[in-house]
N, C-alpha and C positions, 0 to 999 in steps of 0.2 A: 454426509461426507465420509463415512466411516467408521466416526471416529467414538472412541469412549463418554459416554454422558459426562458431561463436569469437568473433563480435557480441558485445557489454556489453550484459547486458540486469539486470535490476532486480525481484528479488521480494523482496517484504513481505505478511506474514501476520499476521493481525491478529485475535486473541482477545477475547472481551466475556465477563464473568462476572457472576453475579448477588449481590445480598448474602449467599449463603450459601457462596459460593466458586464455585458451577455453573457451566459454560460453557455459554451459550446463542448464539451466534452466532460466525461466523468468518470473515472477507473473506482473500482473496487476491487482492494487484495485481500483475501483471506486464508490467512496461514494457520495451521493447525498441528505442522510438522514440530516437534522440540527440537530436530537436525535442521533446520532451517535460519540461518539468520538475513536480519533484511541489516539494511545498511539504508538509510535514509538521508540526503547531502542538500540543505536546503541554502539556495544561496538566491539571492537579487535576481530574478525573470528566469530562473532555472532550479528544477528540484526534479534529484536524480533517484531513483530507486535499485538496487542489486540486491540479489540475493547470494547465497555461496550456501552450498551443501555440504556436512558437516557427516 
C-alpha cells in the first residue's frame, strides 16, 4: 500500500445478508490515510459510511 511499516491503518469489513439469513454482498475498506476520517451512521436496516479529506 505504500505505506510506513507499523503506520495505523484501519479495516472494516462489512457483511449484507438477505431475509433468509444469505450473505449476499461484502465490502472491505482500508484506510491508512491520518487525513482521512470515516464517519460510520448505524441505524435499523441502514448503515451509511462517508469519508471527508482533511
Amino acid at each position: 500500500m505504500g505505506q510506513t511499516t507499523g503506520k495505523a491503518a484501519m479495516r472494516i469489513v462489512r457483511s449484507t445478508y438477505d431475509k433468509t439469513g444469505a450473505p449476499f454482498e461484502v465490502g472491505v475498506l482500508i484506510s491508512c490515510d491520518s487525513r482521512t476520517q470515516l464517519h460510520v451512521h448505524i441505524a435499523a436496516g441502514k448503515t451509511t459510511f462517508t469519508t471527508k479529506m482533511q
